[in-house]
N, C-alpha and C positions, 0 to 999 in steps of 0.2 A: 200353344205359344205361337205368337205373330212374329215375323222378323225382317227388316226391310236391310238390308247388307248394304245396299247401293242410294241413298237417299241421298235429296238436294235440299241445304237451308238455305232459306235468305233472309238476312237481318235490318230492320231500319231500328233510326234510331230516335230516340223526341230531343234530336240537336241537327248542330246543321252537320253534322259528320253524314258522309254518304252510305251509302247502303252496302251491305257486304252478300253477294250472291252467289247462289252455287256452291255451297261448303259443305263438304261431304260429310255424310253422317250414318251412323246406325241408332235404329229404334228397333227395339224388344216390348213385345207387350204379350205378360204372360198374366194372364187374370186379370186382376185389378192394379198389378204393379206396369210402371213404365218403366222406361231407360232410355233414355239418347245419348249419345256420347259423339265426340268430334274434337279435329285437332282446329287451333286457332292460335296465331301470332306463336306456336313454338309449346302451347299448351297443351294437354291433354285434358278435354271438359267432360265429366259428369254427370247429368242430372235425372235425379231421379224421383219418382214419385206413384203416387196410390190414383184410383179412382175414385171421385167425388160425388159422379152418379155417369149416368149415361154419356159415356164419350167426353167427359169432364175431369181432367186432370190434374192437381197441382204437385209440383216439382223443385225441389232443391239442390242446391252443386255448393256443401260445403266449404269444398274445398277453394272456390271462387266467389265465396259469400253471395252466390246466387238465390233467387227465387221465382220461378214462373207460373204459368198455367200454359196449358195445351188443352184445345177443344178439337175433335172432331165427328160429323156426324155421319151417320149407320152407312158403311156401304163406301165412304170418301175415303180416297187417295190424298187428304191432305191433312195436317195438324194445323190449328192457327193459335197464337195467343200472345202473352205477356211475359217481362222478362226485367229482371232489375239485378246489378252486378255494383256491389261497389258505388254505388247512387248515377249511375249508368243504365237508361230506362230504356226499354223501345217495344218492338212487336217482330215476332217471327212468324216466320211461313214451312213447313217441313214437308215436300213431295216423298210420298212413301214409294221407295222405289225397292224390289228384291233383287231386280238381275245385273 
């Protein structure tokens, strides 16, 4: 099991809303399952999900009628992908950070 305690997100969005950066988070990767979680606007977020093959993610947060993907490749310090809440689209960025 992988665990990054100390992680930075940052969110765009495909509106003109600005960007939200720096939101702290945790990621768990034990096998083929993920996890990130993070607080936002007063929430507690979710998401969670399987591998789809190498470093290929996709991920749901029920409870925010979420849906994403996270990709990362062999060796990177970084998660990138997609993310749709409530017809709320954009792209994320996740710095794997432990300490």
């Amino acid at each position: 099991m992988e665990f990054w305690k100390n992680s930075k997100m940052s969110c765009v969005y495909f509106s003109n809303d600005a960007a939200d950066e720096q939101i702290d988070c945790e990621v768990t990767l034990d096998g083929p399952n993920i996890l990130v979680e993070y607080s936002f606007e007063g929430e507690h977020v979710r998401y969670r999900g399987q591998e789809q093959g190498a470093g290929h993610y996709i991920l749901s947060s029920p409870a925010s009628n979420g849906e994403a993907t996270l990709h990362r490749f062999t060796g990177s310090k970084f998660l990138d992908g997609y993310w749709s809440e409530d017809g709320v689209r954009g792209m994320w960025r996740i710095a794997l950070i432990s300490q």
